[in-house]
N, C-alpha and C positions, 0 to 999 in steps of 0.2 A: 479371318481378317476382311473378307473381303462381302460380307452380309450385311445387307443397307443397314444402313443407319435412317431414324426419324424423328427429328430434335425440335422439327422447328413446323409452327400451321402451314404454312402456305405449301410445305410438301404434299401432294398427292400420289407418291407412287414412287416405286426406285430407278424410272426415268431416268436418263440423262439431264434434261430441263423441266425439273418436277418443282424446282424452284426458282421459277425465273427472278425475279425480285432481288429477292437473297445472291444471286448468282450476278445478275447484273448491277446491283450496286456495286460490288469489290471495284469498278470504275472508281470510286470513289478515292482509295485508295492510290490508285497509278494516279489519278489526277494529281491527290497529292504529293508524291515523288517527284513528279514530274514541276510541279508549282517547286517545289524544296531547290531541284537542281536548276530551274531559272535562278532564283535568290542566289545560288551559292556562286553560279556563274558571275552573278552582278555583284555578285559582292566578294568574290575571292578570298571562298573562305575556305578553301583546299577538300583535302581528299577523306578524312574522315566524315566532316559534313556530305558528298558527294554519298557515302559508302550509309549513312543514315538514308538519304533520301531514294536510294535504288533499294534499301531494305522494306520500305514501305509498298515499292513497288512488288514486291515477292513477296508479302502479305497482299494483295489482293491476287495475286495469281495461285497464291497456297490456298486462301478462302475461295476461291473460284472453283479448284479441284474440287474441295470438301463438299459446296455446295451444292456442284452438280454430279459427282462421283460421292455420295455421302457412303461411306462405309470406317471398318474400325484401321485401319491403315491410310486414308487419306486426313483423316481426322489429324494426323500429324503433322499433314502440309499446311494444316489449320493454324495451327498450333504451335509449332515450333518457330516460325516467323518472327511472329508476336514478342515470345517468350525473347526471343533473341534481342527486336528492337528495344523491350523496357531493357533490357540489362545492357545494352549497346548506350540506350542514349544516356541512362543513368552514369554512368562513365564518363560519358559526352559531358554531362553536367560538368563533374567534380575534376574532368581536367582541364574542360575549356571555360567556363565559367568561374567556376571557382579558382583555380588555378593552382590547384592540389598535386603534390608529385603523386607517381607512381605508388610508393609505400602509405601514404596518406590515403590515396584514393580508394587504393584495396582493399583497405583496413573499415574505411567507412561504407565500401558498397559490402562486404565480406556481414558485417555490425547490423547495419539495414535490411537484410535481407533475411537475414536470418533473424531478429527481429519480427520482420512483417510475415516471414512465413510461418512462425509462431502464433502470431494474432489470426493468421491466416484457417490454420490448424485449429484456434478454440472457438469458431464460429462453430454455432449448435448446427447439428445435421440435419433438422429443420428449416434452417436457416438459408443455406446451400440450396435444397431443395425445391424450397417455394423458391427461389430468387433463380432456378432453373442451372443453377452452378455458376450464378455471375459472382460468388463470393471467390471463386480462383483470380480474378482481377484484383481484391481489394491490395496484392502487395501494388500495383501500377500506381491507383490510384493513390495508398499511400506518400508515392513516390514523390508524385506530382507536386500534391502539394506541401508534404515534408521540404521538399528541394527547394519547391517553389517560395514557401513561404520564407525558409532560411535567405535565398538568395535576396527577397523583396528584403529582408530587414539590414541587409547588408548592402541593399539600396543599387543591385544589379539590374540591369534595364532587363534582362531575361528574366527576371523572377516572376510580374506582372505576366509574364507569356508561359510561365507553366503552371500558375493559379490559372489562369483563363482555358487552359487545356484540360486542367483536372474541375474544373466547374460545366464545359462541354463533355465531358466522361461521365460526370453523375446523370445528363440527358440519356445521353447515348444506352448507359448502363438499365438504366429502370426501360427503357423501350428492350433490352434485353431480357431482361427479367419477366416483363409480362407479358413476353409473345406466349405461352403455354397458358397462360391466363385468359387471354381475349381472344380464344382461336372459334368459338361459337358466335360471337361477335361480329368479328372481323377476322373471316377466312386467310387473309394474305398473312397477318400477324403483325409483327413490326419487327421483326430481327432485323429486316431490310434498313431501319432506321436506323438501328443499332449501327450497320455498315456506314451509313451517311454522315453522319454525327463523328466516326471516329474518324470519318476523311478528313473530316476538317479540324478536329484536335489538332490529327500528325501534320496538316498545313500548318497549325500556328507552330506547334514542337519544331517543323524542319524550318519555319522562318527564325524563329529565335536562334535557332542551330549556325543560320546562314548568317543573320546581324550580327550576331554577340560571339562567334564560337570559332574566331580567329585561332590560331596557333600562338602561340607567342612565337615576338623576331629573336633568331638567332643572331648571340653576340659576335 
């Protein structure tokens, strides 16, 4: 478990700071929780919203570890974060936006997911590959703009803000994708952009969160 890992150019070694780059964007990240929990302050959008935006902050602290402890057990502070906020804000969506009970909501995150981890599953193993395993993302991005785009046609002011988050993820994604591609190139790579790019997604994601993603008033 504990045998470097080497995923990404700009690694030179199984160093502590063998990745600066990579290790020092995850800022990007706490910027954005921290950007999420001003909004939610100014807009009193309670505790759920608050508990999105300290998740984003422990995705850059998880990607931090990974980056500069790369091994096969840190790879999971990578990782499970992540996994957690799509399926967190997914939720987010369909009870604060949409305004879906509980049995509703289950039923359609339960439908989608399994859904998109099926599409997820017949992407050819070539596919994966060259694309460096950014195909383990495509359920997110499905999300994005599945949600996104339903919400916009239902003419919710948060839909515009998860189409613009999953149009900022196809960036982010392809500078993920061809860090292994351009590391003769360009030694540093760009996974580091990869990090930048998704700060600012989960900035628009935890603004929508804060504007639109009120509770409903108790009768």
């Amino acid at each position: 478990m504990a045998t470097p890992i080497d995923n990404y150019c700009e690694r030179t070694g199984p160093e502590f700071w063998s990745e600066p780059l990579n290790a020092a964007t995850n800022l990007a990240f706490v910027a954005a929780g921290i950007w999420g929990l001003a909004q939610v302050h100014r807009h009193g959008t309670g505790l759920f919203a608050k508990v999105l935006c300290w998740w984003a902050i422990v995705i850059g602290v998880g990607s931090f570890i990974f980056h500069t402890t790369a091994n096969s057990l840190t790879v999971w502070a990578d990782v499970l974060p992540i996994v957690g906020f799509v399926f967190a804000y997914t939720i987010f969506n369909l009870r604060r936006f949409f305004r879906f009970g509980w049995t509703k909501a289950t039923a359609i995150f339960v439908a989608f997911y399994v859904a998109a981890g099926l599409l997820t599953w017949l992407v050819p193993a070539w596919v994966a590959q060259a694309t460096s395993g950014s195909t383990g993302y495509l359920p997110a991005f499905l999300a994005m703009f599945f949600f996104g785009g339903w919400l916009t046609l239902r003419k919710h002011p948060a839909g515009p803000y998860d189409l613009a988050a999953g149009a900022i993820f196809v960036v982010s994604v392809t500078f993920r994708a061809i860090d292994s591609h351009v590391c003769d190139a360009l030694p540093i790579g760009t996974h580091f952009l990869w990090h930048s790019f998704n700060g600012l997604m989960l900035a628009v994601l935890l603004t929508a969160a804060a504007k639109f993603g009120h509770p409903e008033p108790k009768s």
